[in-house]
N, C-alpha and C positions, 0 to 999 in steps of 0.2 A: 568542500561542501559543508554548509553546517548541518549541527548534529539536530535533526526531527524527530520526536515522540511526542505519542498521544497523550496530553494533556491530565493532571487530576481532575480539572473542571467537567472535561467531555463524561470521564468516567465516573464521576457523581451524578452527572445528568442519566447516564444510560442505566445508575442502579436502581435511580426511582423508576424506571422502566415506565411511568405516567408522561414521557417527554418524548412525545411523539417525533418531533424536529430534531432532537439529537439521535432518536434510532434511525430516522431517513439519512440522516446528515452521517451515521456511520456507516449506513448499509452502502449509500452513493460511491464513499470511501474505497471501503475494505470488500466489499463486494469483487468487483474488480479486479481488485488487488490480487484475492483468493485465488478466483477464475483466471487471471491471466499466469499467473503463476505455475497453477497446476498445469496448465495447457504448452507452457513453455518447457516444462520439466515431461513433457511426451503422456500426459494424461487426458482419455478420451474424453471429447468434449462434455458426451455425457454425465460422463460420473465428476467431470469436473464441477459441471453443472450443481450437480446432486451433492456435492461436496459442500458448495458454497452455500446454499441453502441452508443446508447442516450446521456450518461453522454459524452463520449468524442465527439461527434458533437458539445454539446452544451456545452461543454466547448470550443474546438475552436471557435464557436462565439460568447459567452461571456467573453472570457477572455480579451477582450483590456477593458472590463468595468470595470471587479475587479478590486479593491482597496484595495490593502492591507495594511493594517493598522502599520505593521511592528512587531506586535507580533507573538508569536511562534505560527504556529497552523493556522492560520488567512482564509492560503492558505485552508488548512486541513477541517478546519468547512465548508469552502465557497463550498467543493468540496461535502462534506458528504448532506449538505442542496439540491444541485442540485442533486446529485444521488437520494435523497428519493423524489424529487419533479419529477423526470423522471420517477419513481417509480409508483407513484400515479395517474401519467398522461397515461401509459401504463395501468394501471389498471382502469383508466377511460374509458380507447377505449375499451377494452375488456370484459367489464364488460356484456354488452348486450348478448355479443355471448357467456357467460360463465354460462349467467344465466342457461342454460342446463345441465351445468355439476353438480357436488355434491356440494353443498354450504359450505362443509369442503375448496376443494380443493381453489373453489372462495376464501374462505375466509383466509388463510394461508399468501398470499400474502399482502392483507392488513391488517394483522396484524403486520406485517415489516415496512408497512410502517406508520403506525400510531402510533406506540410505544414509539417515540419521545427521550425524554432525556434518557433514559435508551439505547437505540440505538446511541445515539452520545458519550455516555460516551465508550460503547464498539470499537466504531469504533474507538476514540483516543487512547485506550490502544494496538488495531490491528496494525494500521498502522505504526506507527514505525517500530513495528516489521517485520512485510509483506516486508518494503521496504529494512529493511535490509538483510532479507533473501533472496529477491530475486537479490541486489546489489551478498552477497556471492556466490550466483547462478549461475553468469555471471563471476565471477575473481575465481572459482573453480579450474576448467582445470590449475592454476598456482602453484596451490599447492598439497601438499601429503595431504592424508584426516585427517591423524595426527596431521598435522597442523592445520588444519580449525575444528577440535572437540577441539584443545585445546584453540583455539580462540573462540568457540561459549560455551563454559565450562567457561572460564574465565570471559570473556567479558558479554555476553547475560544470560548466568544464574547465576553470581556470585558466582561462587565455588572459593573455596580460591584453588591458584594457584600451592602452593606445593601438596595437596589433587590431583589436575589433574595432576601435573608432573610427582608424582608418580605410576599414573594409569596409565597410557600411557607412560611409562618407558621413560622420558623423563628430562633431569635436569631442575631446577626451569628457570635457566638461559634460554634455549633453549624453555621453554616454553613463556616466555617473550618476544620474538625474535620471536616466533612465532605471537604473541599477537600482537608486532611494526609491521611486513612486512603485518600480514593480514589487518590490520589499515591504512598503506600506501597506499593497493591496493585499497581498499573500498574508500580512501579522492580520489584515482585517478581515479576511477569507475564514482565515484559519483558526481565529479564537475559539478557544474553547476547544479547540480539536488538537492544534498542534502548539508544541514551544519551541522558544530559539535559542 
């Protein structure tokens, strides 16, 4: 699968913070992203909730500080550190009024967030993914579903291409062509958000 990260253009746009369509266009993103994450990693939906929220405030006001260093990911790790440190901070306020409930439940939540390298190494292998499925998400409605199983066949799981063309009664050629145009739409989806 090729390698996804967020763009220096997006992150110019989001430090003027005046760029209303690039905070919608990352909240659309990375919102999600957050949320479904924490929620997969056994975090209640609420505080996952209250997490998300969190990470993007505090990324709008931290972002003219980040520095990105210019390597792949940079943005990525900066984001994943903040998420588990909103994490921890919501778990900090709560923690008083939780001591009531069952000490399983309290405890689930920081187990997420103290589990450290094992938890960043997963979030790098999610998030390419997540963003490019939810880029296809959005340039859907442009095509037949035909197209976009033999692009997510080809492309995202590495099937060799004649194997999918001839499951989806499709020639190798046409499936190629479908491979190019779903590729187009994703570089044209994605500008300014993501590189290839």
């Amino acid at each position: 699968m090729a390698e996804f990260q967020t763009s220096m253009n997006l992150l110019g746009q989001l430090r003027q913070q005046s760029d209303q369509q690039a905070w919608e266009r990352f909240a659309t993103i990375y919102g999600p992203l957050v949320f479904g994450w924490l929620k997969r990693r056994g975090v209640r939906e609420d505080v996952a909730e209250d997490v998300r929220q969190e990470v993007l405030l505090k990324v709008f006001h931290e972002i003219k500080g980040f520095d990105h260093n210019g390597r792949i990911g940079a943005f990525r790790a900066w984001l994943h550190q903040v998420m588990l440190h909103r994490l921890r901070t919501i778990q900090r306020k709560n923690i008083r009024s939780r001591l009531t409930e069952s000490s399983d439940e309290a405890n689930d939540d920081a187990a997420v967030a103290d589990s450290g390298d094992r938890l960043a190494e997963l979030w790098e292998a999610e998030h390419s993914r997540f963003l490019i499925e939810r880029l296809i998400e959005m340039i859907a409605p442009e095509f037949q579903e035909r197209t976009l199983q033999a692009f997510r066949r080809v492309v995202l799981n590495d099937e060799p291409i004649e194997a999918v063309a001839q499951e989806l009664e499709m020639s190798v050629n046409a499936a190629r062509i479908a491979q190019s145009r779903v590729l187009a739409a994703l570089r044209r989806e994605g500008a300014g958000l993501i590189e290839y």
